[in-house]
N, CA, C and O atoms as a DFTB+ gen file, in Angstrom:
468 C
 N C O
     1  1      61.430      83.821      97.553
     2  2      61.170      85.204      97.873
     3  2      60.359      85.877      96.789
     4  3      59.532      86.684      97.213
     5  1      60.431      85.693      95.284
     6  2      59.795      86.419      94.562
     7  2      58.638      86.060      94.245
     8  3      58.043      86.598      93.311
     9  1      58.078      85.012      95.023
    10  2      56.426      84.604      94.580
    11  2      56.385      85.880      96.065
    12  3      55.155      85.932      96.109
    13  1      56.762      86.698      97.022
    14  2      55.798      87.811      97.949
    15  2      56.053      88.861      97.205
    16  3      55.524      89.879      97.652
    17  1      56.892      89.065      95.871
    18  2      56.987      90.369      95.787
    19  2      56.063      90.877      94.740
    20  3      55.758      90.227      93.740
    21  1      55.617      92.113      95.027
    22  2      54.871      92.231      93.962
    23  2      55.334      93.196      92.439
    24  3      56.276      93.964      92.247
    25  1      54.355      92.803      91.656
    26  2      55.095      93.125      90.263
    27  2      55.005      94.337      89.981
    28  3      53.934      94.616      89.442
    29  1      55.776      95.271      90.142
    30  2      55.689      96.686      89.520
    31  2      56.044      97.497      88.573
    32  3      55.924      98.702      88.349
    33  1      56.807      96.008      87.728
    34  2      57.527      96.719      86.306
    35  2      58.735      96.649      86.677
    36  3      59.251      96.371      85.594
    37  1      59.493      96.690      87.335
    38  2      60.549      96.498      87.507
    39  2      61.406      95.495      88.202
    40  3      60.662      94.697      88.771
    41  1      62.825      95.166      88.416
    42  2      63.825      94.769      88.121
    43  2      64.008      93.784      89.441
    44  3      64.980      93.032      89.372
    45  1      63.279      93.706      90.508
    46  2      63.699      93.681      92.279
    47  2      64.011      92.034      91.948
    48  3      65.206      91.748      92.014
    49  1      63.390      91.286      91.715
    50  2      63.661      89.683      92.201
    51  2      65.025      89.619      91.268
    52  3      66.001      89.241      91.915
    53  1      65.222      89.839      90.234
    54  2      66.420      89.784      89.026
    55  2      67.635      90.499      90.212
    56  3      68.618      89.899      90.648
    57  1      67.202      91.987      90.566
    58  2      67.907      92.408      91.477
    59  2      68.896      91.566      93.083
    60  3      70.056      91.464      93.481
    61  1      67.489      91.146      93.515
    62  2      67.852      90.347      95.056
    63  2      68.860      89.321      94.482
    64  3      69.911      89.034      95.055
    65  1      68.484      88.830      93.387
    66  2      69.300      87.596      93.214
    67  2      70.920      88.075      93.106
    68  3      71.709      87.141      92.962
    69  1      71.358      89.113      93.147
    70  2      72.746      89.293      93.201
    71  2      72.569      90.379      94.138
    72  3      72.802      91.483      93.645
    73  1      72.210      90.372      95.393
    74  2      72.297      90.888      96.253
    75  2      73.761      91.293      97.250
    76  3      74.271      90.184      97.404
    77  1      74.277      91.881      97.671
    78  2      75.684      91.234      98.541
    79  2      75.331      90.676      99.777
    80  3      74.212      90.708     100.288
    81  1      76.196      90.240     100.162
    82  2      75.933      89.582     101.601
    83  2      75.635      90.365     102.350
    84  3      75.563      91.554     102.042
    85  1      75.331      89.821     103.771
    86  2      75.298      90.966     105.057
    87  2      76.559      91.258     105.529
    88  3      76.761      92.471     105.485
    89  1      77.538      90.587     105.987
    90  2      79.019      90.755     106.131
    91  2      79.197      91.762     105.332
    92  3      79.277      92.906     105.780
    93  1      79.287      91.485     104.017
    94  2      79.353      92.875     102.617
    95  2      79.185      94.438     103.108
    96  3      80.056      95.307     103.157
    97  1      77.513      94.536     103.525
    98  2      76.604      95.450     103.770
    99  2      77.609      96.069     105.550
   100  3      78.021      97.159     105.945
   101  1      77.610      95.018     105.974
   102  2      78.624      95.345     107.408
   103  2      80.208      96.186     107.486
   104  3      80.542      97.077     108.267
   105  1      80.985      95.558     106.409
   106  2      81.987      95.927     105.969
   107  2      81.490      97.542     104.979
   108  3      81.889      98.545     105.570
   109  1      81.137      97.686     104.366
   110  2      80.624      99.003     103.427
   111  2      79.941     100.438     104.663
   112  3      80.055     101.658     104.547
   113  1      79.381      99.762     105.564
   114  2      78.652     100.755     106.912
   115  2      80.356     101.022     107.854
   116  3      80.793     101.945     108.541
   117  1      80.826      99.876     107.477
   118  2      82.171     100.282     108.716
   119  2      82.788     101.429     107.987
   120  3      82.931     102.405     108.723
   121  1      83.164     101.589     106.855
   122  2      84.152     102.140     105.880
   123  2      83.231     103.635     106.071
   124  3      83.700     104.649     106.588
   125  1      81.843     103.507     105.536
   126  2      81.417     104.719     105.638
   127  2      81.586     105.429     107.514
   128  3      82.228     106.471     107.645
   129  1      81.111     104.911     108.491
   130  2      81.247     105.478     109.580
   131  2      82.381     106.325     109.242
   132  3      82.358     107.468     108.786
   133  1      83.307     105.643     109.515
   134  2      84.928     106.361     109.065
   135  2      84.782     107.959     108.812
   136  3      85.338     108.858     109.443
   137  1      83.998     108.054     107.856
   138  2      83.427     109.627     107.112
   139  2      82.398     110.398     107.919
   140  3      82.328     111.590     107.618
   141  1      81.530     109.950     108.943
   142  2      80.900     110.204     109.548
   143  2      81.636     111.480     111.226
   144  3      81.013     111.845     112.223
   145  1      82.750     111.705     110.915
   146  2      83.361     112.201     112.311
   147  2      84.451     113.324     111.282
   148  3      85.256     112.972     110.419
   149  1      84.165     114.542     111.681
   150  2      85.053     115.413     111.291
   151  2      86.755     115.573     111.356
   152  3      87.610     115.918     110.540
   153  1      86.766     115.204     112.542
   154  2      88.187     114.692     112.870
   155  2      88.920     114.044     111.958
   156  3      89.832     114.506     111.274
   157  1      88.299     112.478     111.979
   158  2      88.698     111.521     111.120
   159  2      88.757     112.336     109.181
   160  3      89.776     112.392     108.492
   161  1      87.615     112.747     108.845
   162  2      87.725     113.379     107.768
   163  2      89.057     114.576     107.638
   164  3      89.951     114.607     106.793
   165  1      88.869     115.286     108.519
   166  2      90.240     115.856     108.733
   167  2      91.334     114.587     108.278
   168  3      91.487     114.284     107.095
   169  1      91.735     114.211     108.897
   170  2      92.817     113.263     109.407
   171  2      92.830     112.508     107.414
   172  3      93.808     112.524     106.667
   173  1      91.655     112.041     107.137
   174  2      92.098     111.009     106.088
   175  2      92.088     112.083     104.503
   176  3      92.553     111.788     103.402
   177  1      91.525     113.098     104.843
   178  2      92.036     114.706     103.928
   179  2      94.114     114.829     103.684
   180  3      94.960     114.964     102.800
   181  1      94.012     114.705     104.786
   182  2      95.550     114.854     104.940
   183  2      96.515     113.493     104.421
   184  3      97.638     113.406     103.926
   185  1      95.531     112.566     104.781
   186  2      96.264     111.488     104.200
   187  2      96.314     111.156     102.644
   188  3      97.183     110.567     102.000
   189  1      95.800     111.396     102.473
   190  2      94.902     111.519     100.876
   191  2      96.113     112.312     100.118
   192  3      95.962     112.285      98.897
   193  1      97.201     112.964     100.524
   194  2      97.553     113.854     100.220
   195  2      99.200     114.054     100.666
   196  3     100.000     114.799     100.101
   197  1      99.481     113.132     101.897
   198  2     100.829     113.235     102.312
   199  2     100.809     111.705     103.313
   200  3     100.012     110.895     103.788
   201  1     102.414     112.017     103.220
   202  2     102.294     110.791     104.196
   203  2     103.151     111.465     105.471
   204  3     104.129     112.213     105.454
   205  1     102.184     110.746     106.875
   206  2     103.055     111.423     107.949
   207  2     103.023     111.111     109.603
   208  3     102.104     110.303     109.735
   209  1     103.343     111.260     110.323
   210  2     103.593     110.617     111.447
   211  2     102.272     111.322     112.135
   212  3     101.466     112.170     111.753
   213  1     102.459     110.505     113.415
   214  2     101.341     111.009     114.218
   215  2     101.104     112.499     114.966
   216  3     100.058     113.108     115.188
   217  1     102.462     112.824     115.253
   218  2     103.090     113.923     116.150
   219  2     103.001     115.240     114.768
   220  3     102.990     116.421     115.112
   221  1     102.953     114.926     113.495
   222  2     102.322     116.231     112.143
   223  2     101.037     116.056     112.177
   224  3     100.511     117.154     112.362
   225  1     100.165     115.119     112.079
   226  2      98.799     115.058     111.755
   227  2      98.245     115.647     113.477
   228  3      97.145     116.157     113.691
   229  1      99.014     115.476     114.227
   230  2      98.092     116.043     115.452
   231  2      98.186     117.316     115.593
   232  3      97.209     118.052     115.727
   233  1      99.461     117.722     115.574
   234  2      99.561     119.462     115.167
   235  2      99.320     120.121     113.997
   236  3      99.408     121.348     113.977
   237  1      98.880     119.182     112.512
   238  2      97.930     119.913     111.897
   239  2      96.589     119.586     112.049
   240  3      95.934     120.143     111.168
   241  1      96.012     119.020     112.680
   242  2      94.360     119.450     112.937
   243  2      94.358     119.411     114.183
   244  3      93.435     118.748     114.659
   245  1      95.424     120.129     115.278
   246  2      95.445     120.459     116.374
   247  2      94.829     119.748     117.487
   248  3      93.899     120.186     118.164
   249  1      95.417     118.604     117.634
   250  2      94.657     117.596     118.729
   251  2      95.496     117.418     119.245
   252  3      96.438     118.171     118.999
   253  1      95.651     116.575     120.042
   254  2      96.840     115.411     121.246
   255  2      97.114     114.539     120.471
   256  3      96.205     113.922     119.916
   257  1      98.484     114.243     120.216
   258  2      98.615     112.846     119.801
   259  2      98.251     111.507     120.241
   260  3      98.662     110.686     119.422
   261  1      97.528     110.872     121.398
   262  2      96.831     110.080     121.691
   263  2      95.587     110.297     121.075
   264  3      94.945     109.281     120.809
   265  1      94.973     111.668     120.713
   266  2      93.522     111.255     120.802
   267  2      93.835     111.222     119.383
   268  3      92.766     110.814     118.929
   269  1      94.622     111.390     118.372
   270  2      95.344     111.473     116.752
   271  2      95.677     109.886     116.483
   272  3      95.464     109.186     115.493
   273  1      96.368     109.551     117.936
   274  2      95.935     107.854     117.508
   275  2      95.162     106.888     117.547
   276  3      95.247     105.733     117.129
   277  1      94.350     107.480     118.113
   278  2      92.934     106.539     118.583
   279  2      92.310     106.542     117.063
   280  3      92.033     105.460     116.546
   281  1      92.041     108.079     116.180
   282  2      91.544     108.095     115.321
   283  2      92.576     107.187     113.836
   284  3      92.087     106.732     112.802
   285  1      93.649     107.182     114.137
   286  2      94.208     105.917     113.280
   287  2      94.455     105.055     112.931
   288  3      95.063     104.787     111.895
   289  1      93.754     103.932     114.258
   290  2      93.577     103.010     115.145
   291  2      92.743     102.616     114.314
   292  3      92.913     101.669     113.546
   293  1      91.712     103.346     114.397
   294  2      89.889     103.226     113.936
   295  2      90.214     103.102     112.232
   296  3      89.775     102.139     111.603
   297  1      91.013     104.162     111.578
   298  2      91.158     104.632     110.179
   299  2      91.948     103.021     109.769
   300  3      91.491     102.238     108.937
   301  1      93.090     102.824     110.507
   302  2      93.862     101.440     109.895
   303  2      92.811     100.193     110.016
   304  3      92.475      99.489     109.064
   305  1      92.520     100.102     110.873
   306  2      91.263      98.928     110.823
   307  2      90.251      98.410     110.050
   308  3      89.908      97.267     109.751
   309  1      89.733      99.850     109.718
   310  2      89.076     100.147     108.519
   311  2      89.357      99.525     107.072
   312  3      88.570      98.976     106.300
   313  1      90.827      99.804     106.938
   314  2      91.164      99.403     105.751
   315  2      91.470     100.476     104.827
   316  3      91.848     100.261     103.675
   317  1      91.242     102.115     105.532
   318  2      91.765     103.242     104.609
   319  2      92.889     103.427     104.520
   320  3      93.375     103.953     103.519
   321  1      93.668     103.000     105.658
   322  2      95.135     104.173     105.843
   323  2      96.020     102.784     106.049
   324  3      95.654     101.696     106.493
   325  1      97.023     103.117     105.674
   326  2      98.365     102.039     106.369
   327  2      99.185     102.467     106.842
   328  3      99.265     103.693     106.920
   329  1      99.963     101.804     107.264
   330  2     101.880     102.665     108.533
   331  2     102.639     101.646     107.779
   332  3     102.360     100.592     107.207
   333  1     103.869     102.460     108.023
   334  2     104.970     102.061     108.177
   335  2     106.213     102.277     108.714
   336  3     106.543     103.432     108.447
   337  1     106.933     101.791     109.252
   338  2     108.265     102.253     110.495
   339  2     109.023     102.492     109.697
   340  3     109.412     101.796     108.759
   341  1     109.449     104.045     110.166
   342  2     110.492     104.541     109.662
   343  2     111.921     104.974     110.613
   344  3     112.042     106.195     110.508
   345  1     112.846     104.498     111.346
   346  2     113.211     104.325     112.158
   347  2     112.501     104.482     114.047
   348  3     112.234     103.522     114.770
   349  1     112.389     105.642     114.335
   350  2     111.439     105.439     115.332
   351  2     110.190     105.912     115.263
   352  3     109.366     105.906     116.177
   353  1     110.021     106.418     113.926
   354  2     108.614     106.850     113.735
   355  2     107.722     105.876     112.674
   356  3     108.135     105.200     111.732
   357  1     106.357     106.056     113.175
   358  2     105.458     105.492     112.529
   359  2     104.610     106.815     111.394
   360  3     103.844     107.739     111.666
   361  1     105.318     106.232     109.834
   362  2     104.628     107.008     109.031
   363  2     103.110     105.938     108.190
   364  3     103.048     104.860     107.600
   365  1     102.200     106.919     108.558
   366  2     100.625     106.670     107.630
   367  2     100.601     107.789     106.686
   368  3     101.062     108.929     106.631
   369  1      99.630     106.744     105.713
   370  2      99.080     107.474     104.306
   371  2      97.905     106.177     104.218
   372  3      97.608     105.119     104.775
   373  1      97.479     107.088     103.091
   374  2      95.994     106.561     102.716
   375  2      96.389     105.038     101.724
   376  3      97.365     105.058     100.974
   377  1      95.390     103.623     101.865
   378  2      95.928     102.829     101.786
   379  2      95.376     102.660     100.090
   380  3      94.634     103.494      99.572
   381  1      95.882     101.452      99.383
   382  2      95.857     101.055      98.145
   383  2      95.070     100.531      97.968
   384  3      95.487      99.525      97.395
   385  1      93.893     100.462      98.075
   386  2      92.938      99.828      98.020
   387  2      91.346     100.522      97.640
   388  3      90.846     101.522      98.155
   389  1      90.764      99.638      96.578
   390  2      89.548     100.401      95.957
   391  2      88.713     101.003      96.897
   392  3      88.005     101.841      96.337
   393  1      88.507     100.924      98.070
   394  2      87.423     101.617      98.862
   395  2      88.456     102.800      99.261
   396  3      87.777     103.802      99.484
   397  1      89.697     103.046      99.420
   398  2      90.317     104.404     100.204
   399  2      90.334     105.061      99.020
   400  3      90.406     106.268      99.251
   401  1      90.298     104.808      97.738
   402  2      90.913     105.449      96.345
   403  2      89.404     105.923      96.250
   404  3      89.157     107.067      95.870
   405  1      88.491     105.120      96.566
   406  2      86.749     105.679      96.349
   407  2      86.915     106.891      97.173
   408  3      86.834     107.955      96.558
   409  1      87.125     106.942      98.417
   410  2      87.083     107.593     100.121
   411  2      87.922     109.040      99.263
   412  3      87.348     110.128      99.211
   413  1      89.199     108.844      98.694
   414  2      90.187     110.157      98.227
   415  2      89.223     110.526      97.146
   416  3      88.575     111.519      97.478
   417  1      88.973     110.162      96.215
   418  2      87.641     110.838      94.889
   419  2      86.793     111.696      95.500
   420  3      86.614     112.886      95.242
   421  1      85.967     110.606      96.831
   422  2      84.864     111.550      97.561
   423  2      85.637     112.967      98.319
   424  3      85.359     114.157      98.173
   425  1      86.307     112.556      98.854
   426  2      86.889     113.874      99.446
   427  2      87.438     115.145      98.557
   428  3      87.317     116.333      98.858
   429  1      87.967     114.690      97.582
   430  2      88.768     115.808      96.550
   431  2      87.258     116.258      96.252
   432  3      86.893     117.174      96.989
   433  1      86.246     115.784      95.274
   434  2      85.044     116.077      95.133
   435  2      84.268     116.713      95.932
   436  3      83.651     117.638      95.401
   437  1      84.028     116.483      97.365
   438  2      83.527     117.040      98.219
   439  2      84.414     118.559      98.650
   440  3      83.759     119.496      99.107
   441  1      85.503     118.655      98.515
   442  2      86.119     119.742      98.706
   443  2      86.371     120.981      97.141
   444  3      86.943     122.069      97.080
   445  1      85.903     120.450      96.460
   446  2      86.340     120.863      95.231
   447  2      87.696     120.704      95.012
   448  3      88.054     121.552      94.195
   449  1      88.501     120.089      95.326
   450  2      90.110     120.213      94.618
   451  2      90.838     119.283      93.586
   452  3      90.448     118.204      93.142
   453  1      91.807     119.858      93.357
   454  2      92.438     119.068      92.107
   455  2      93.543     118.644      93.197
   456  3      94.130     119.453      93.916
   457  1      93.747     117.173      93.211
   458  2      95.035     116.184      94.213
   459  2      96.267     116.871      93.195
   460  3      96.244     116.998      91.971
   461  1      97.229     117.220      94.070
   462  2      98.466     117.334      94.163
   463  2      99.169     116.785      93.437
   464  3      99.855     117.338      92.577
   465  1      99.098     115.223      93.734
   466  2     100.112     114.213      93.346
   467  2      99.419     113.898      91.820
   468  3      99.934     113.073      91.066
């Protein structure tokens, strides 16, 4: 590849060579979509911040709880949020992992606030 590129002073073939994969690039576009839908931003604001069943997160950003789970569906898949059964309820919060801890930074930042916890 770097005998087509041309030389401009800088860094690109040194660069490509530690490129990430496409899978990588696939996985990083999924995570961002996530942020792309107000709802969901709603929804992972709150998570960021408490942990809580479906039937609180729908009556605080005022939706249906079906259409509250569709968006958690999408959020757990992702890899932001996790559940766990708490006798008959299913409690979510934002998950342990370096891309949701990136996702809570961007959001506190984007909102201006100082996290709670």
């Amino acid at each position: 590849m770097s005998e087509h590129l041309h030389n401009h002073g800088g860094n690109l073939a040194d660069l490509m060579a530690s490129i990430p994969s496409e899978q990588q690039f696939f996985m990083a576009a999924d995570v961002f979509s996530m942020l792309c839908d107000s709802t969901r931003l709603r929804i992972l604001w709150l998570l960021c911040h408490t942990e809580e069943c479906v039937s609180d997160i729908a009556a605080a950003v005022n939706m249906s709880s079906p259409a509250v789970s569709h968006h958690l569906r999408n959020l757990k898949q992702s890899g932001l949020i996790t559940s766990r059964r708490e006798g008959k309820e299913v409690l979510y919060t934002l998950a342990k992992t370096k891309e949701a801890t990136l996702v809570h930074h961007m959001i506190d930042d984007i909102f201006e606030i100082n996290c709670p916890r």
